[in-house]
C-alpha positions, 0 to 999 in steps of 0.5 A: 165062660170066663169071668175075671174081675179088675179091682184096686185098693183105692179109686184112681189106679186106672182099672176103668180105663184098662177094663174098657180099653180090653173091651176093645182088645178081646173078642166075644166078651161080656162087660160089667160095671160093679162098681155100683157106688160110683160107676163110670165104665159107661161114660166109655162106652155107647150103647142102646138100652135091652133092660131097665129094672127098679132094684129094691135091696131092702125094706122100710117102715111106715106108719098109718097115721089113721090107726097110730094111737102114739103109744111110743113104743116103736119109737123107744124100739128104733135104734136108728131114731127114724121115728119122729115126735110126729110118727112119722119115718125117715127113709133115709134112716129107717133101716128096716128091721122090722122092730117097730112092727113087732111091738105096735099094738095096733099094727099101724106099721107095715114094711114094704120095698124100697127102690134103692137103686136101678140095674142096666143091661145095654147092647154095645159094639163091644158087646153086652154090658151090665151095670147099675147105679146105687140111689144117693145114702142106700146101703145094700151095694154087694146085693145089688152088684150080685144082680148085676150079675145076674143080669148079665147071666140072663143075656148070655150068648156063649161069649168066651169071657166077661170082664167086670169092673169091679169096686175100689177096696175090701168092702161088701161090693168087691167080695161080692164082685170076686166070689165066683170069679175066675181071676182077678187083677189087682191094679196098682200104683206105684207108691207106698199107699198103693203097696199097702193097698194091695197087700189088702185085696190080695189078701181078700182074693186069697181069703176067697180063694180066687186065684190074683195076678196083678197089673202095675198101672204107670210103673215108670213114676217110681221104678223103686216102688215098682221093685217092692211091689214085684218083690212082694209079689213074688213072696206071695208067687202071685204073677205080675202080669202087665206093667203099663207106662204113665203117659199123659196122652192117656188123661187127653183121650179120656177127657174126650171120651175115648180109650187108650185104645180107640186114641192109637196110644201104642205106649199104653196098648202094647203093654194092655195086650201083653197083660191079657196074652198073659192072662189067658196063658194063666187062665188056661193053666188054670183049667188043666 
């Protein structure tokens, strides 16, 4: 099975788009959203609920006050000021380095697992797919993408291909969605700011040794732009695999609810399909 996942430098570049619009263009193909901060791949797509699980990606601390003798001492050990004046900690700060419990005298504080987020698997009629949803100020967004994967490994059914919606950037959640991978695309706009932007995330596949290829999303805004991006592209002989045409009908399909796909924009598809004929044309390659 075939993973490739989609990722840009910024949000906005139309990665969700095209990944749910694929959805509807590929055949025996698992979907997932790691974009586990913000995700919206599911606005996309309807489905009935197989999993539903709690994720715990980390610990805290809490202290019982019945056993405290307010030495102070966890209290001059926390780097995060998470204790108050009153032993009390805060979960939003406590980070759960477990300092606190090493040098209470009483052991009056425990660590125990703290939910930070919650991991969804739904049967869809675009396949199986994965996804979760990061609780508001928690850390830990490249474990809790690496579950979601899992996640999607359990309810395998020898599907050909997963496609994975992942994070905007070079932080911890987009490393976690490409290690692994068999390819990525790289989505990118034409400006200066989404040039800079790509020359970032290629750069981080290549430190993962994940092999790129990149779509330029609504290429025809700044044809001069488009150029660089191509040239830089081919400097780095790094495939451009789909140039997709701004089209203003695309915003009125999503505002409701739908796809390029599912709206019959034949601008947008044509070029959607070209990109994925492409792309498995390169996958094949790949494995010879």
């Amino acid at each position: 099975m075939k993973q490739i996942v989609f990722i840009s430098g910024k949000g906005g570049t139309g990665k969700s788009t095209l990944v749910a619009s694929l959805g509807h263009l590929v055949h025996n193909k698992m979907l997932a959203d790691c974009d586990v901060d913000a995700p919206n791949l599911h606005l996309l797509l309807d489905g009935t609920e197989l999993y539903q699980a709690d994720y715990s990606g980390g610990k805290k601390a809490s202290i019982d006050l019945d056993v405290c003798m307010s030495c102070g001492r966890c209290r001059e050990v926390c780097r995060f000021n998470a204790i108050s004046p009153a032993y009390l900690v805060s979960s939003m700060a406590c980070e759960g380095c477990a300092a606190c419990t090493v040098v209470c005298p009483v052991d009056a504080i425990a660590l125990s697992d703290a939910k930070t987020g919650q991991t969804f698997v739904h049967e869809t009629a675009l396949g199986r797919f994965a996804h979760a949803r990061l609780a508001i100020g928690a850390d830990g967004s490249g474990k809790l993408v690496t579950q979601v994967r899992r996640n999607l490994s359990d309810f395998q059914q020898n599907e050909d291909y997963v496609l994975i919606d992942g994070s905007p950037g070079i932080g911890c959640s987009v490393i976690s969605s490409i290690t692994g991978t068999d390819a990525v695309v790289a989505v990118a706009e034409p400006t200066p700011s989404g040039r800079h932007d790509l020359d970032r995330v290629l750069s981080t596949a290549d430190h993962f040794k994940v092999p790129a290829y990149v779509c330029i999303n609504k290429f025809d805004l700044n044809p001069a732009v488009s150029e660089q991006i191509e040239s830089d592209c081919q400097a780095r002989n790094i495939a451009v695999i789909g140039k997709i045409p701004f089209e203003p009908l695309v915003v009125d399909a999503l505002q409701n609810g739908l796809t390029p796909v599912q709206a019959k924009i034949r601008t947008v598809i044509e070029p959607m399909e070209n990109l994925w004929q492409n792309l498995t044309v390169l996958l094949a390659s790949q494995s010879r």
